[in-house]
Every structure is written in structure tokens, then in C-alpha cells.
C-alpha positions in Angstrom: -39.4 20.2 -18.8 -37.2 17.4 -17.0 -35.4 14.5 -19.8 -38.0 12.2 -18.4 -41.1 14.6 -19.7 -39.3 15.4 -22.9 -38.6 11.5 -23.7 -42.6 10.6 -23.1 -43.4 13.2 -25.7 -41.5 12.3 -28.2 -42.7 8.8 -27.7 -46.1 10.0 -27.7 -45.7 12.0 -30.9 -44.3 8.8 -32.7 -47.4 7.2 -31.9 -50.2 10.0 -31.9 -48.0 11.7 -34.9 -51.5 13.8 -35.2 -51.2 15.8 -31.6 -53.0 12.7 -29.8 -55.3 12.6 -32.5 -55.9 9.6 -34.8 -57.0 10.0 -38.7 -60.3 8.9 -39.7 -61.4 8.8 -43.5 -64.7 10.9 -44.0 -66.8 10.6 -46.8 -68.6 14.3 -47.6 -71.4 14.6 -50.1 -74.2 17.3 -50.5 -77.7 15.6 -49.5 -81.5 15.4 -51.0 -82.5 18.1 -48.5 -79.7 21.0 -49.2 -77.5 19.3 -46.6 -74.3 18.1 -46.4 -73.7 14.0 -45.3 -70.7 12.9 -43.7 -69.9 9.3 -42.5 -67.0 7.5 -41.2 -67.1 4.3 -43.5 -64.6 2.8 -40.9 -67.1 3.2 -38.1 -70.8 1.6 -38.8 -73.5 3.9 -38.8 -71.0 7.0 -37.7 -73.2 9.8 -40.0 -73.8 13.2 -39.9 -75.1 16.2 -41.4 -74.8 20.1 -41.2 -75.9 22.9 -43.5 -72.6 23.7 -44.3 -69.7 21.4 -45.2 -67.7 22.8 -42.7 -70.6 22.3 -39.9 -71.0 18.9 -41.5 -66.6 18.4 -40.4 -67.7 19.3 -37.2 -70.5 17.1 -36.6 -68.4 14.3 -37.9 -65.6 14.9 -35.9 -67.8 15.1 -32.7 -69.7 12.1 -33.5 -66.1 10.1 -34.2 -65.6 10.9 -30.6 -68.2 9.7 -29.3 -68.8 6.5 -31.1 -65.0 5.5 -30.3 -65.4 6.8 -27.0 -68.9 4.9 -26.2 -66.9 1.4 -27.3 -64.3 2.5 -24.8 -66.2 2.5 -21.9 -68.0 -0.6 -23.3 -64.9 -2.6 -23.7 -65.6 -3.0 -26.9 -62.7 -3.6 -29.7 -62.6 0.1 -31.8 -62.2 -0.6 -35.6 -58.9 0.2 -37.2 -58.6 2.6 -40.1 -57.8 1.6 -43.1 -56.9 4.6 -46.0 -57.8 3.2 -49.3 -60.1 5.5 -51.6 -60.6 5.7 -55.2 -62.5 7.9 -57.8 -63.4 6.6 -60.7 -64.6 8.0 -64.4 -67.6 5.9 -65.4 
């Protein structure tokens, strides 16, 4: 790997920190049917279901991609994430 290549990846780690990945908060619950829910509050309508919450991740994740991708190649703004969760004892 030349100094050039090695420079562009560390820039690109500082700014994808996640291996070009960004973070999304997901919401996982089970659902009235026996399924598991996931959504992407950050995203409008980005929901998704499996019968397992690890097939519910990976419906989520894919449907991440493809929401932010679809605005993309709309040329539509893609909502930033913002981290801020609580749990509460009512």
C-alpha cells in the first residue's frame, strides 16, 4: 500500500469510524403476532419484522440501506442521527 493509500484510509476511518458504516438507533420490541418489530425512529416509516430478533437485525439493517440509499438516488437530504434514549420506571 503506497503513503497516498495509507493516508486516504485513515482519513476514511476518522470519518466512517464504523468500517464505512454509519450507526443507526433501532428500536426492537416483540409484536401482537409472535414477531419481533424493529424501526429506525431516525428514518420515517423504516420498520421491520422477523420471527427472530436476530432476523428482525437483519431486516432492519437491509431496510436502512435501502431507505438511505432510495433518498440518494433521489437527491433527497438523508436524516441525521441523533443518539438519545431513555428508559424509564413508571
Amino acid at each position: 500500500m503506497t503513503n497516498c493509500s495509507k493516508t486516504f484510509m485513515k482519513r476514511l476511518k476518522a470519518v466512517y469510524p464504523y468500517g464505512g458504516k454509519t450507526m443507526r438507533q433501532v428500536i426492537i420490541y416483540p409484536g401482537e403476532d409472535g414477531y419481533w418489530v424493529a424501526e429506525c425512529p431516525s428514518l420515517p416509516g423504516c420498520i421491520s419484522q422477523g420471527e427472530t430478533k436476530q432476523r428482525a437485525i437483519a431486516n432492519i439493517k437491509e431496510a436502512i440501506e435501502g431507505y438511505v440509499l432510495t433518498l440518494e438516488e433521489d437527491g433527497l437530504p438523508v436524516p441525521d442521527e441523533h443518539f438519545e434514549a431513555l428508559v424509564l420506571a413508571v
